[in-house]
C-alpha positions in Angstrom: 13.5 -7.5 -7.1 13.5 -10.7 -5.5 13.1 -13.7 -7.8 11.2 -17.1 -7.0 11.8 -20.4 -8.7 9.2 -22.9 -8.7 10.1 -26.5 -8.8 8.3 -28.5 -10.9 4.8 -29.1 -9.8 3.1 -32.2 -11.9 -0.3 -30.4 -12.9 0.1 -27.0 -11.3 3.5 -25.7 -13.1 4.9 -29.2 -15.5 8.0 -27.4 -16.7 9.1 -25.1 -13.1 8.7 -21.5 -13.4 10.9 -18.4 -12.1 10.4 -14.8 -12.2 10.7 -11.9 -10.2 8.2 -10.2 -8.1 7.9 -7.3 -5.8 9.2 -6.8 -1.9 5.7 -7.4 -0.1 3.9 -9.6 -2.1 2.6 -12.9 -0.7 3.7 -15.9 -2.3 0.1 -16.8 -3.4 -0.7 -13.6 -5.2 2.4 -13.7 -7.3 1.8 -17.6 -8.2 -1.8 -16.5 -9.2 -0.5 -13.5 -11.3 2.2 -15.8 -13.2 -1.1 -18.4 -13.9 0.0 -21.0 -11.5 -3.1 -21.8 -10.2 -2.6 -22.7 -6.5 -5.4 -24.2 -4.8 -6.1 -21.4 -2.1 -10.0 -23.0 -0.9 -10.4 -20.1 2.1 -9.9 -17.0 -0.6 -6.3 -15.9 1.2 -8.0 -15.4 4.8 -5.8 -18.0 6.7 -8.5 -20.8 7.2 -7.2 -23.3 5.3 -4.3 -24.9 4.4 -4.1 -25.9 0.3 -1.6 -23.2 -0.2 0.7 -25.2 1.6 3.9 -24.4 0.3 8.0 -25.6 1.0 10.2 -22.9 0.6 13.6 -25.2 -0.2 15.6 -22.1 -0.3 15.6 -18.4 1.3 13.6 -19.5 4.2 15.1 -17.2 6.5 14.8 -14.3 4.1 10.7 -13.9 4.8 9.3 -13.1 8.5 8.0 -15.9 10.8 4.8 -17.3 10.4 2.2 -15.9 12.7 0.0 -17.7 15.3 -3.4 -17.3 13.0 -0.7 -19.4 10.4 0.6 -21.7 12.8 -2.4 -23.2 13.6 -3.3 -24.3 10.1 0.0 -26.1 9.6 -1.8 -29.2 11.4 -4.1 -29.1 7.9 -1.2 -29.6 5.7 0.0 -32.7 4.0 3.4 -33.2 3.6 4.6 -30.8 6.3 8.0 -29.5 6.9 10.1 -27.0 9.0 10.0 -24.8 6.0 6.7 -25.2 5.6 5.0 -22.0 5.1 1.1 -21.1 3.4 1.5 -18.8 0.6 -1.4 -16.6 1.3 0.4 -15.6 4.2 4.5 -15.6 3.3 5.5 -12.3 2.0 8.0 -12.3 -0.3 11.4 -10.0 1.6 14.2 -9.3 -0.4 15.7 -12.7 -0.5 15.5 -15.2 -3.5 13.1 -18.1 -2.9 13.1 -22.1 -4.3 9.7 -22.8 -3.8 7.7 -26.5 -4.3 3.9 -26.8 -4.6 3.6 -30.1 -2.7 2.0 -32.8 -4.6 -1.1 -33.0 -2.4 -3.6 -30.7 -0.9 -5.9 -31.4 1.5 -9.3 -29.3 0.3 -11.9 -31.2 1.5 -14.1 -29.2 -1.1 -12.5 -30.5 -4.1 -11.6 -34.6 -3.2 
């Protein structure tokens, strides 16, 4: 089983979490299920994008993001090439470094 480490994350995850997870989960679902409670505003549907994450390692491990993803990225703060939105990024059988960035833009909530 692939494993995921999540870098520190000041309110979402204090302390960094990692744990392993199943082939063909998306990144947000496993967050959720470990109680890392990633802002995800559009209820996983791809029309947001607060669950903006970085993948700092195994980036190449998951498949490419898709056009209905790609056009969200503009939404993102803090964007990078290995930018990716959980609800989307299905866990492959790499090993992932993933950080929550420390801002969202959800509209809803600010």
């Amino acid at each position: 089983m692939p494993r995921l480490t999540i870098l520190p994350h000041r309110s979402l995850c204090p302390k960094g979490a990692a744990f392993d997870v199943a082939t063909g989960t998306t990144i947000c679902d496993a967050l959720l299920a470990q109680g890392i409670e990633i802002e995800h505003a559009c209820e996983k549907s791809c029309a947001c994008a607060t669950c903006h994450v970085i993948l700092r390692e195994g980036f190449d491990t998951i498949a490419a993001a898709g056009d209905k993803e790609e056009d969200q990225f503009g939404e993102a703060w803090g964007l990078t090439l290995q930018s990716r939105l959980a609800c989307r990024a299905v866990v492959a059988n790499g090993d992932l470094v993933i950080e929550i960035p420390k801002y969202s833009l959800n509209l809803a909530k600010e």
